[in-house]
MARTOR-77007 format. One record per residue: residue in three letters; x, y, z of N, C-alpha, C, O, CB in turn. Coordinates in pm, 1 decimal, padded with zeros to 6 digits, always signed. Glycine has a CB too. Layout:
MARTOR-77007
 residuo   n_east  n_north     n_up  ca_east ca_north    ca_up   c_east  c_north     c_up   o_east  o_north     o_up  cb_east cb_north    cb_up
     ala        X        Y        Z        X        Y        Z        X        Y        Z        X        Y        Z        X        Y        Z
...
end
This chain:
MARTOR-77007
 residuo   n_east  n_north     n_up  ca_east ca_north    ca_up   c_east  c_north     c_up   o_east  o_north     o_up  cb_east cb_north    cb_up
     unk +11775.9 +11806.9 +09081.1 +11756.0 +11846.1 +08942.9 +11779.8 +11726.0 +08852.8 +11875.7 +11653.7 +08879.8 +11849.1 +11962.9 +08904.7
     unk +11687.6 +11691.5 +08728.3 +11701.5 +11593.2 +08663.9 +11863.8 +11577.3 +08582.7 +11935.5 +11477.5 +08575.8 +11581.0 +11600.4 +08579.4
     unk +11887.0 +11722.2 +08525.1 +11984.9 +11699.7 +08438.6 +12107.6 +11689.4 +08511.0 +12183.0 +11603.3 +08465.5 +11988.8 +11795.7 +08340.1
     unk +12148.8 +11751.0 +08608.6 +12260.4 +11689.1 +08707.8 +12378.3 +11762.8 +08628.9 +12351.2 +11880.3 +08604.3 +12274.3 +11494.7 +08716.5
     unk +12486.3 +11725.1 +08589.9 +12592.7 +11792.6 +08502.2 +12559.3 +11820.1 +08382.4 +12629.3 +11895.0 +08314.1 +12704.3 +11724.7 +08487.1
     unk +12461.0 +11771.6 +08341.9 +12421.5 +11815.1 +08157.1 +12404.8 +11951.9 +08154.8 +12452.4 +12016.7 +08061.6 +12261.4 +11748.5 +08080.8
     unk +12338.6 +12009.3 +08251.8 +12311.4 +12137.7 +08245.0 +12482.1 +12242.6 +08208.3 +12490.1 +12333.8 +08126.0 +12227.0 +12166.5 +08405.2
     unk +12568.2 +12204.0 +08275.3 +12712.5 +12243.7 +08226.7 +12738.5 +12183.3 +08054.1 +12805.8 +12241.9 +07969.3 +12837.5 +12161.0 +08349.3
     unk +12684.3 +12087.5 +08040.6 +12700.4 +12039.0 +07875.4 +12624.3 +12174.2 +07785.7 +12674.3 +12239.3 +07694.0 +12595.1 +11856.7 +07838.9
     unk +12532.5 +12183.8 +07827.6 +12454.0 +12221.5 +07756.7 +12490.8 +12421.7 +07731.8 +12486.7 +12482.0 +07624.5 +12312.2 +12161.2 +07829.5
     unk +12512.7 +12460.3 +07823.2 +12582.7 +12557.7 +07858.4 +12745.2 +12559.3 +07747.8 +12740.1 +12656.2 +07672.0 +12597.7 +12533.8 +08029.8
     unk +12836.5 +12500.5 +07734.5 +12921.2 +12438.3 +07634.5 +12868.2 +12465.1 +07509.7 +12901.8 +12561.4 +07440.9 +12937.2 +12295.9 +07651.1
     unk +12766.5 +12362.4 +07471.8 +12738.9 +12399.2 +07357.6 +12677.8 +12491.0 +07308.0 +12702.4 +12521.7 +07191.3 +12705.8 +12337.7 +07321.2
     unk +12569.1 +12569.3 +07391.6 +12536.2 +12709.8 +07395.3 +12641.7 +12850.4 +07329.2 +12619.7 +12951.7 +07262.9 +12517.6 +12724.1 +07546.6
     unk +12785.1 +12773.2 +07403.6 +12860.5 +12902.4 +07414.2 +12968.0 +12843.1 +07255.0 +13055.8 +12917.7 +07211.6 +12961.5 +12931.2 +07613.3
     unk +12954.3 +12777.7 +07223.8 +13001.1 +12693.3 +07073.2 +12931.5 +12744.8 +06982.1 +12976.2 +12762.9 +06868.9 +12975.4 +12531.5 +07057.1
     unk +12769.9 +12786.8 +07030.6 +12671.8 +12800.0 +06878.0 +12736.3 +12922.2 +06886.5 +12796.2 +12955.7 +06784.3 +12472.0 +12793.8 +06861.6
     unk +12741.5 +13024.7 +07014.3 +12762.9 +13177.8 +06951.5 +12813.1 +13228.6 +06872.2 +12780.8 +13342.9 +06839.8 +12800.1 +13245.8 +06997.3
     unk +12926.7 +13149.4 +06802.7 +12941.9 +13220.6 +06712.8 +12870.1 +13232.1 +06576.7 +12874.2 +13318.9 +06489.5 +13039.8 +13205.3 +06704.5
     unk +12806.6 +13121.8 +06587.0 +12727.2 +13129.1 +06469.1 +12548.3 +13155.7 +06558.8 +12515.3 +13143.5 +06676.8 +12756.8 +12954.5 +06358.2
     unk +12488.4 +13185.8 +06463.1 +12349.2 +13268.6 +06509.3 +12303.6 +13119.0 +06542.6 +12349.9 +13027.7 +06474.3 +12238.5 +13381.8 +06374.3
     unk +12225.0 +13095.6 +06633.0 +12160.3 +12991.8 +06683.8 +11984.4 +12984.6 +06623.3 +11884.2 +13050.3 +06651.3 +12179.8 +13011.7 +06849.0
     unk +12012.2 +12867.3 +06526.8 +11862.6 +12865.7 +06469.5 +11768.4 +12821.4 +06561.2 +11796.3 +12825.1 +06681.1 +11844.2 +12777.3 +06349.5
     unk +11649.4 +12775.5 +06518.8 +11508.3 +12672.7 +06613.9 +11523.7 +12597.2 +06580.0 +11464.9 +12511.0 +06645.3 +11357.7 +12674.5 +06615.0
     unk +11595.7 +12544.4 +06472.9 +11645.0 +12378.2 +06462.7 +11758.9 +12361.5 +06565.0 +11750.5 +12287.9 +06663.4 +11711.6 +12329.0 +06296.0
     unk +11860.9 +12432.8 +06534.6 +11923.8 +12406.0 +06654.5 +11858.7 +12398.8 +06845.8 +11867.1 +12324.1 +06943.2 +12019.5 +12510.3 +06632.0
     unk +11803.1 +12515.0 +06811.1 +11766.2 +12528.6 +06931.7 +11664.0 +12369.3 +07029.4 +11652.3 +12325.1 +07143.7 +11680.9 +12673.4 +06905.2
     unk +11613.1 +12338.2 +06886.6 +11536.0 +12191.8 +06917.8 +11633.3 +12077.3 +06932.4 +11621.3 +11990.9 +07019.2 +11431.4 +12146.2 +06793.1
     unk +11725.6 +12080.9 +06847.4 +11836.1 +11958.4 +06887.3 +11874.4 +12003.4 +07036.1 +11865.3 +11932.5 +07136.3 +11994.8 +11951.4 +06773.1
     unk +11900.8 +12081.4 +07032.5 +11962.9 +12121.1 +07228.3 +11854.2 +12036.7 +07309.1 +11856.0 +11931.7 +07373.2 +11942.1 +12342.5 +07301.1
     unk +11734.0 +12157.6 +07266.7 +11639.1 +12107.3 +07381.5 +11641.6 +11973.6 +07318.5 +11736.1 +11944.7 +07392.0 +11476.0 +12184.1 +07406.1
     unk +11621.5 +11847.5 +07238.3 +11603.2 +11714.4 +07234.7 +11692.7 +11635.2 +07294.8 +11662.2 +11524.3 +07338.5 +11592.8 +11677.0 +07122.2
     unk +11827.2 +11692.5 +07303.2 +11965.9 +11637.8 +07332.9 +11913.6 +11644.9 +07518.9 +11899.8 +11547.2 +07592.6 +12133.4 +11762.4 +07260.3
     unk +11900.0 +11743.5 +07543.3 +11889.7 +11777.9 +07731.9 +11732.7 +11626.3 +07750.8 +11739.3 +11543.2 +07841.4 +11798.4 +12050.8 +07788.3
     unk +11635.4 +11627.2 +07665.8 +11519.6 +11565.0 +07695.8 +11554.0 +11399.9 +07648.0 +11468.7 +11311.4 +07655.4 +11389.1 +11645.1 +07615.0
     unk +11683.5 +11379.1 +07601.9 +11712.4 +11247.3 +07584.9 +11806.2 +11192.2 +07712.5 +11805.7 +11076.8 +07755.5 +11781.5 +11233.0 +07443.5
     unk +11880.5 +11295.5 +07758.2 +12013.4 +11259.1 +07831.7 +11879.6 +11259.0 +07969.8 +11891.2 +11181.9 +08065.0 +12190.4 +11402.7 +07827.3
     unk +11784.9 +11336.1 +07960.2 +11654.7 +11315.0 +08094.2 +11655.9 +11176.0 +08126.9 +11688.2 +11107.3 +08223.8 +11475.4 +11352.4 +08047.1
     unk +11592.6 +11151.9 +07970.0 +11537.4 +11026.5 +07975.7 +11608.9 +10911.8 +08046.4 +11571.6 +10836.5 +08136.3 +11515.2 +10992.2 +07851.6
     unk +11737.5 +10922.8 +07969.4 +11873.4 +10806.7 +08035.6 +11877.0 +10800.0 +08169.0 +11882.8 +10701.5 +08242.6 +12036.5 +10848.6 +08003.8
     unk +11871.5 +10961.0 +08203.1 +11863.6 +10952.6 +08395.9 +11755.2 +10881.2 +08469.9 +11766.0 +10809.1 +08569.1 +11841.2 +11104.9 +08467.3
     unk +11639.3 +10917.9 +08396.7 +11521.0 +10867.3 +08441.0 +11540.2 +10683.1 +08457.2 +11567.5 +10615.0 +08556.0 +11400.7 +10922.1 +08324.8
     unk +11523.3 +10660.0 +08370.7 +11556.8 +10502.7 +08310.4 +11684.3 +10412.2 +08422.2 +11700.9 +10291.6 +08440.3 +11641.1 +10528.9 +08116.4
     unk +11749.7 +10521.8 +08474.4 +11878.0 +10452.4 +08551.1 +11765.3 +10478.4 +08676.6 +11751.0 +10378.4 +08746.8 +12074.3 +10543.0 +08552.9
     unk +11689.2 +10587.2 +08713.4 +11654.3 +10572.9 +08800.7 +11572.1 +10478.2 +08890.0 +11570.7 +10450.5 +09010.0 +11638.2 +10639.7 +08789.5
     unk +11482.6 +10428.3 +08745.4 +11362.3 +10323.9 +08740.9 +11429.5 +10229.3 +08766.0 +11385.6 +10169.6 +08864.3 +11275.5 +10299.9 +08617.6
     unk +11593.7 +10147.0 +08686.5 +11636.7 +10082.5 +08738.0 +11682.1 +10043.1 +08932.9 +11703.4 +09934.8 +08987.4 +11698.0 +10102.4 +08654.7
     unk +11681.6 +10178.5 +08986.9 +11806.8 +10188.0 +09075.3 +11627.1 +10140.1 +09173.3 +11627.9 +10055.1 +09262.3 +11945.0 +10383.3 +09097.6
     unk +11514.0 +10203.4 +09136.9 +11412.8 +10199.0 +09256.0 +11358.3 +10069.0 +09247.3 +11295.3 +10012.2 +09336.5 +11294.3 +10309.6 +09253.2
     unk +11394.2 +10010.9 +09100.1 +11292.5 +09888.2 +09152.9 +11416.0 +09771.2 +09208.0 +11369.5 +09666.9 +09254.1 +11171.3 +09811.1 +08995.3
     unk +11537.6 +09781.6 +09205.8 +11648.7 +09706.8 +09284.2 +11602.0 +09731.9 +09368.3 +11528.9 +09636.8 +09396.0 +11785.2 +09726.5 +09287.3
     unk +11586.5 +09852.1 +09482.7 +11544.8 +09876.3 +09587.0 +11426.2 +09794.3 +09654.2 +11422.0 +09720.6 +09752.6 +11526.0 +09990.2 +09573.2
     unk +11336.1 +09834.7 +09566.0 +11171.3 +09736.3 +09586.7 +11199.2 +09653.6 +09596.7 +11133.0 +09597.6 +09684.0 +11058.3 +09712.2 +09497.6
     unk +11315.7 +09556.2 +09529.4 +11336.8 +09417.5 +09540.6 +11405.9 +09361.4 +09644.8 +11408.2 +09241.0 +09670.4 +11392.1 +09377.5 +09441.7
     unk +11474.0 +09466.8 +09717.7 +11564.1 +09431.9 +09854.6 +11466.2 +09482.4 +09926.4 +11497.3 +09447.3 +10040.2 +11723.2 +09500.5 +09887.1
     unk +11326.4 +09567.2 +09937.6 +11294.8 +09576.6 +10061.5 +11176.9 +09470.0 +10047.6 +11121.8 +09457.9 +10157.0 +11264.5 +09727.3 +10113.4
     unk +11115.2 +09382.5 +09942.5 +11020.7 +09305.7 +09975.7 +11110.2 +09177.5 +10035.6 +11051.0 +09085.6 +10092.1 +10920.6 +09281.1 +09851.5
     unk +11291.3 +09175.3 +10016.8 +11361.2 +09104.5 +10049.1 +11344.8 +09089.1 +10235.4 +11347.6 +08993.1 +10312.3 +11483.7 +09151.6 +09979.8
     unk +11328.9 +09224.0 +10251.0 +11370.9 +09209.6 +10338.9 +11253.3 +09174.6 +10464.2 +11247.9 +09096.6 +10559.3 +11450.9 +09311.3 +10339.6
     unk +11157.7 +09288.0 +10400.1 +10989.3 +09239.8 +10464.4 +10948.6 +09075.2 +10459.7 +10887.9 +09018.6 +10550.6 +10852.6 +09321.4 +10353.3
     unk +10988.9 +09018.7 +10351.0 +11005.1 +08823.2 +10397.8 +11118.8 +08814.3 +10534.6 +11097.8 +08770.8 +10647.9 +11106.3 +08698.9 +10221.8
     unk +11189.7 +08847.4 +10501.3 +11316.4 +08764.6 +10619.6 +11219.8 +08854.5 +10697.0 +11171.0 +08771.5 +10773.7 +11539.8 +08792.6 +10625.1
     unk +11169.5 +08954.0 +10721.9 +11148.0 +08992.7 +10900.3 +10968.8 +08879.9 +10919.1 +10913.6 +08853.1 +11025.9 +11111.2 +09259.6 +10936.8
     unk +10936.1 +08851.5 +10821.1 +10785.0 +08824.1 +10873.6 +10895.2 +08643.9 +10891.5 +10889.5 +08593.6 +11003.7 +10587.4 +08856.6 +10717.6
     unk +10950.1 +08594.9 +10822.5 +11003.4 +08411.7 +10903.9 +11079.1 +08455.7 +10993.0 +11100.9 +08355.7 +11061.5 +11108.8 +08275.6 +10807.5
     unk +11149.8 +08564.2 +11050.7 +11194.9 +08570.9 +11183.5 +11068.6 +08580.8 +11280.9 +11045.2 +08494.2 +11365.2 +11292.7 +08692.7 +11198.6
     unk +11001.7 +08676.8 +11264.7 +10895.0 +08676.5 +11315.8 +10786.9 +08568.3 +11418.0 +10748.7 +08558.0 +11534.6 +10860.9 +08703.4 +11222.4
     unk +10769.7 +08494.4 +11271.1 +10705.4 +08380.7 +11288.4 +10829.1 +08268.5 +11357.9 +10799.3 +08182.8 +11441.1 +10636.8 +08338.4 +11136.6
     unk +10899.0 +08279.1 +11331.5 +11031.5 +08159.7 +11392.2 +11017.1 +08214.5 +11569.8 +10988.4 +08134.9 +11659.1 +11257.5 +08204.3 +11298.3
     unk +11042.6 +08358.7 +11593.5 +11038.1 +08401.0 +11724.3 +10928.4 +08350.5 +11832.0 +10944.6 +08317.6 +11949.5 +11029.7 +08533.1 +11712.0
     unk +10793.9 +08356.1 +11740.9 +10692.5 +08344.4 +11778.8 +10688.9 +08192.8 +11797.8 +10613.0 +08169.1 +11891.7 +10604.7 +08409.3 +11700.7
     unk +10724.9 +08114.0 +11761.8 +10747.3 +07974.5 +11793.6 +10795.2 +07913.2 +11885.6 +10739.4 +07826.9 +11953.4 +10797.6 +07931.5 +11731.0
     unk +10950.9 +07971.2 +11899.0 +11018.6 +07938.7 +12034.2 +10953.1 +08032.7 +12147.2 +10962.6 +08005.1 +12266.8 +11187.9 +07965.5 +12025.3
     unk +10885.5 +08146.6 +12098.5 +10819.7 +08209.2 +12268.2 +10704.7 +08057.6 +12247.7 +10781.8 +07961.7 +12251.6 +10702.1 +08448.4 +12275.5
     unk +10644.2 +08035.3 +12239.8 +10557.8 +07911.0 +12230.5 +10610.5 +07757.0 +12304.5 +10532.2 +07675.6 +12353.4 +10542.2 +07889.2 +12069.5
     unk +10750.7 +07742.1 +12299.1 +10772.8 +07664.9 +12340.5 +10803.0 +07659.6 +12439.0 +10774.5 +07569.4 +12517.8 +10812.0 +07629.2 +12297.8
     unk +10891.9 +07788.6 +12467.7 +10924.1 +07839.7 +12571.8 +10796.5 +07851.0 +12704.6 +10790.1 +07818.4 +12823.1 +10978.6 +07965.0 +12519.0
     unk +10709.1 +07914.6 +12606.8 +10574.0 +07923.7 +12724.6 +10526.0 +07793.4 +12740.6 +10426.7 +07783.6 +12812.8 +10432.9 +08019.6 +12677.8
     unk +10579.9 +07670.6 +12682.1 +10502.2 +07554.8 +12702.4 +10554.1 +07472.9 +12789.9 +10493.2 +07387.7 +12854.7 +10479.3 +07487.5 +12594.5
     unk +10703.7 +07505.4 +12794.0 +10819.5 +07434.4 +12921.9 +10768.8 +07474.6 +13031.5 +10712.2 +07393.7 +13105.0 +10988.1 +07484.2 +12929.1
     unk +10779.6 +07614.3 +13066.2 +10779.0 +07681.0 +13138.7 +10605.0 +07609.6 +13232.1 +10625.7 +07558.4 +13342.1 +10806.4 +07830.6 +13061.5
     unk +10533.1 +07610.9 +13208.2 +10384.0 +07554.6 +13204.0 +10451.1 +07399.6 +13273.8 +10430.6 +07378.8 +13393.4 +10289.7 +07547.5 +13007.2
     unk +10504.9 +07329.5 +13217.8 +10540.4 +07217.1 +13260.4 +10605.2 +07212.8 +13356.7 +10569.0 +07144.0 +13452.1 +10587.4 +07159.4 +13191.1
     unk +10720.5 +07285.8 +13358.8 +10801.8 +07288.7 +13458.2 +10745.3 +07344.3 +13602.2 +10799.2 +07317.9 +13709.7 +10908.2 +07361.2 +13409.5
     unk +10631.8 +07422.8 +13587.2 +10553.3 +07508.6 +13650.5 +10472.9 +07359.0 +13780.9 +10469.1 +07341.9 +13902.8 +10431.8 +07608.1 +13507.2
     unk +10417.0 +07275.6 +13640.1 +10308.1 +07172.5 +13742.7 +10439.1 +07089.6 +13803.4 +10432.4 +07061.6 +13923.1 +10162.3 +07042.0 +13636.9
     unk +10578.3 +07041.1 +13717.3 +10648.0 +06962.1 +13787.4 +10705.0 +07000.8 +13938.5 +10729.0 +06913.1 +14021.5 +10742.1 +06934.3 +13703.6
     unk +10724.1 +07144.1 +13964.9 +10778.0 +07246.3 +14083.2 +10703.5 +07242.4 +14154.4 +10737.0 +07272.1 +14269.1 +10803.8 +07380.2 +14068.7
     unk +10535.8 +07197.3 +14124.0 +10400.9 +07218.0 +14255.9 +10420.4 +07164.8 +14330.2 +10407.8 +07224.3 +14437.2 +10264.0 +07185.3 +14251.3
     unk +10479.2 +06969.0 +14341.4 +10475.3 +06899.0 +14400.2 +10614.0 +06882.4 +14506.2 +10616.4 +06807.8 +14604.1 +10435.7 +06818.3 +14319.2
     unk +10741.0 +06982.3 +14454.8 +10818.7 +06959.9 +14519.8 +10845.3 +07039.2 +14650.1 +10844.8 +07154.3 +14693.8 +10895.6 +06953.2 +14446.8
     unk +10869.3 +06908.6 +14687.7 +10890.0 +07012.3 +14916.8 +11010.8 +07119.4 +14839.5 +11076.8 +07103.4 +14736.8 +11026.1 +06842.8 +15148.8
     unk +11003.5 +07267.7 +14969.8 +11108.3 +07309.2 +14960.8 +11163.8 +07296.0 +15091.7 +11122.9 +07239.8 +15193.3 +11106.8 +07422.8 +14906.5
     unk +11306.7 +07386.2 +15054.9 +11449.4 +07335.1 +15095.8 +11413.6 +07333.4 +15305.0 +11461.6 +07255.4 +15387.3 +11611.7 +07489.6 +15018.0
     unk +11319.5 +07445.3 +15327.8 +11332.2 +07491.8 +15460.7 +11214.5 +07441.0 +15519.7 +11185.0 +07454.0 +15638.5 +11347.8 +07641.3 +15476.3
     unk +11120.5 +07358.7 +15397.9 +11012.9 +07243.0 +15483.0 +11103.9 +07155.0 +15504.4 +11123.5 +07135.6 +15624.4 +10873.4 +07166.4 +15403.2
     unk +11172.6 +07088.9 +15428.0 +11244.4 +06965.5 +15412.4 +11322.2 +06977.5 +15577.3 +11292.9 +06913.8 +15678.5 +11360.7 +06965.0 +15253.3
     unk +11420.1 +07073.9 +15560.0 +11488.1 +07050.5 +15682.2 +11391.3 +07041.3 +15810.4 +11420.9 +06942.6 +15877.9 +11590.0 +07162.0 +15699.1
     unk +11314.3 +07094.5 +15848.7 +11202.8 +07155.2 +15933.8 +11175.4 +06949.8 +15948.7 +11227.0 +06884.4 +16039.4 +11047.0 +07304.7 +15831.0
     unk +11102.7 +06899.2 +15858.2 +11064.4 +06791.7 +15903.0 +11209.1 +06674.5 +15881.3 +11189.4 +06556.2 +15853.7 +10920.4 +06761.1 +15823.4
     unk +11274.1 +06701.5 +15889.7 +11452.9 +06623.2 +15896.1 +11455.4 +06666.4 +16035.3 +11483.7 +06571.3 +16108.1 +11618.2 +06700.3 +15778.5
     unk +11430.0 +06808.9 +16118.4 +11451.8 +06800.2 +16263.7 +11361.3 +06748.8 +16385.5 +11385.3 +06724.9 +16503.8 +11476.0 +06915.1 +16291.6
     unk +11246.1 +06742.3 +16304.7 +11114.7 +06698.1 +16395.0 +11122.3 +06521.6 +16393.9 +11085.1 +06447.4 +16484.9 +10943.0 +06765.2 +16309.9
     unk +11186.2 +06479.7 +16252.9 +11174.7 +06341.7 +16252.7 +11342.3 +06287.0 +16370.4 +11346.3 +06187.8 +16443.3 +11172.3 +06285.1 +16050.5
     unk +11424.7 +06361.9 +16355.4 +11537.8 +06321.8 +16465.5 +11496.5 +06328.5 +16585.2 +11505.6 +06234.5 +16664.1 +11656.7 +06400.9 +16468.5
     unk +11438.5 +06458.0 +16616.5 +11365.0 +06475.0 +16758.1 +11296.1 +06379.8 +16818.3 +11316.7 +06349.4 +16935.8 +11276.1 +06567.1 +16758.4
     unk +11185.1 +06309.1 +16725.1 +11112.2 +06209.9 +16747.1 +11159.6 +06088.9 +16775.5 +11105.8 +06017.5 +16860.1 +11046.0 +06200.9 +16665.5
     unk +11286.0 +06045.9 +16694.4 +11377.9 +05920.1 +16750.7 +11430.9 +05907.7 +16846.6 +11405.6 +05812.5 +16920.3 +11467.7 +05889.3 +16698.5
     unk +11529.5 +06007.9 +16879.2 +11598.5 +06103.6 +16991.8 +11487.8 +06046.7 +17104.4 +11522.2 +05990.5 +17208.4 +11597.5 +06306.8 +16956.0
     unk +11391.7 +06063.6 +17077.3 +11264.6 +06079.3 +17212.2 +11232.3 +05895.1 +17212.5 +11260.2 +05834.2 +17315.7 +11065.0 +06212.9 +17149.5
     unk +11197.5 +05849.2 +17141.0 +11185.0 +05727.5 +17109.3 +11296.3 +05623.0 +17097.5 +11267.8 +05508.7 +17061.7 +11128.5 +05736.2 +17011.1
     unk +11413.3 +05655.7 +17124.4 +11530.5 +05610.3 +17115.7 +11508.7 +05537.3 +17038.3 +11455.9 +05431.7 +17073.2 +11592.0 +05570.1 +17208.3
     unk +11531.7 +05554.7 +16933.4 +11540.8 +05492.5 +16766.8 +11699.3 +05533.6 +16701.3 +11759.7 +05640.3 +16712.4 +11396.6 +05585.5 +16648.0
     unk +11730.2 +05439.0 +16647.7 +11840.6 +05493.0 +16597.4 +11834.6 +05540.6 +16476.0 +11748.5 +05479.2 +16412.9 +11930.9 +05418.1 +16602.0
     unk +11907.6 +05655.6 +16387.5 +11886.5 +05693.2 +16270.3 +11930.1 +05622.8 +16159.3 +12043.1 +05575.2 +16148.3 +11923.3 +05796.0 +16264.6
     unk +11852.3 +05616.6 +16086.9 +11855.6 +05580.6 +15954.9 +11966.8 +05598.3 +15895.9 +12025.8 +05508.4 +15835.9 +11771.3 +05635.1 +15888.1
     unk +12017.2 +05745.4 +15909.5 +12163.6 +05737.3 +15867.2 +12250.2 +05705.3 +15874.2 +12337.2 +05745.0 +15796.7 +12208.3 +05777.5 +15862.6
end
């Protein structure tokens, strides 16, 4: 409801006119008095929504440069990763490596060579 507690004001002064007969002038100051104290509400309200508007376009910026910031490091991230990808092609692994560490002893062993080590 617009008037919020006025409506108890207004009620007050209602019960103030009774004793005296309540004219249409009066009756228009009431109703002008309830359509001014509106207004004030209104006016705080306009204030209170466009603060609001102003923290949520606040906030719609900070999420679109997080956004875009996120989207950057996945970018870089996908660009290491890519690199690191061709640098890993070339490397022996652990259970070739040994595999030809026992074939090359074997071969000395057989050749009586002494090891390198």
């Amino acid at each position: 409801m617009v008037f919020g507690n006025y409506k108890n004001d207004i009620m007050v002064l209602m019960k103030v006119q009774k004793k005296k007969k309540v004219t249409t002038e009066d009756l228009a100051g009431m109703v002008q008095w309830g359509f001014s104290e509106a207004a004030k509400r209104t006016d705080v309200l306009d204030i209170k929504v466009d603060s609001l508007s102003g923290r949520v376009d606040s906030l719609h910026t900070e999420l679109a440069e997080f956004k875009k910031e996120t989207q950057e490091n996945f970018d870089h991230v996908h660009a290491r990763l890519g690199t690191i990808e061709r640098d890993v092609k070339d490397v022996v692994h652990k259970d070739e490596f040994e595999d030809l560490m026992a074939r090359v002893k074997y071969l000395e062993k057989k050749m009586g060579i002494e090891s390198g080590k």
